[in-house]
KOLTOR-417356 format. One record per residue (C-alpha): x, y, z. Coordinates in steps of 0.25 Angstrom, whole numbers, padded with zeros to 4 digits, always signed. Example, Ala and Ser with C-alpha at 12.3 -4.5 7.8 and 13.67 -1.06 7.14 Angstrom:
residues 2
+0049-0018+0031;+0055-0004+0029;
end
This chain:
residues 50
+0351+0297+0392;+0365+0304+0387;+0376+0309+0395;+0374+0323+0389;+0366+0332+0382;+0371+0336+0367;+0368+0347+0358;+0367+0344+0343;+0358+0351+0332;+0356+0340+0323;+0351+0349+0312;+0364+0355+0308;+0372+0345+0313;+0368+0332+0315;+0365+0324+0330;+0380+0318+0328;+0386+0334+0333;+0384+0337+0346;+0386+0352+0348;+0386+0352+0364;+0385+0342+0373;+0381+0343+0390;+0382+0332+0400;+0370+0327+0405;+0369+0334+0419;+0371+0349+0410;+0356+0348+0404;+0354+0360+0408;+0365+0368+0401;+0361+0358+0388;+0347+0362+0388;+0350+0379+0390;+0359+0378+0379;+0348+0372+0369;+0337+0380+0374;+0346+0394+0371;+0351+0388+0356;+0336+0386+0353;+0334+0400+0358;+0328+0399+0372;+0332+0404+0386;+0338+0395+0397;+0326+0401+0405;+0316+0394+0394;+0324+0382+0397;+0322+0383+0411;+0307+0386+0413;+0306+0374+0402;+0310+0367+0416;+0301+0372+0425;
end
């Protein structure tokens, strides 16, 4: 497993650009940012977890 969690969008810009990047032990943060760029709530996110 990687060190940390990257956000790319492979679409526009290819897998090589990162756009953001988390250390591994902030997975949390990494998964609430994605779930609100693709339009979701945190609290989707959460009860995904449940």
């Amino acid at each position: 497993m990687g060190e940390r969690w990257e956000l790319v969008n492979s679409r526009h810009y290819g897998r090589t650009i990162v756009l953001h990047s988390w250390p591994r032990d902030r997975h949390t943060e990494a998964f609430s940012h994605c779930y609100r760029l693709n339009g979701r709530s945190v609290e989707d996110l959460l009860a995904a977890f449940r």
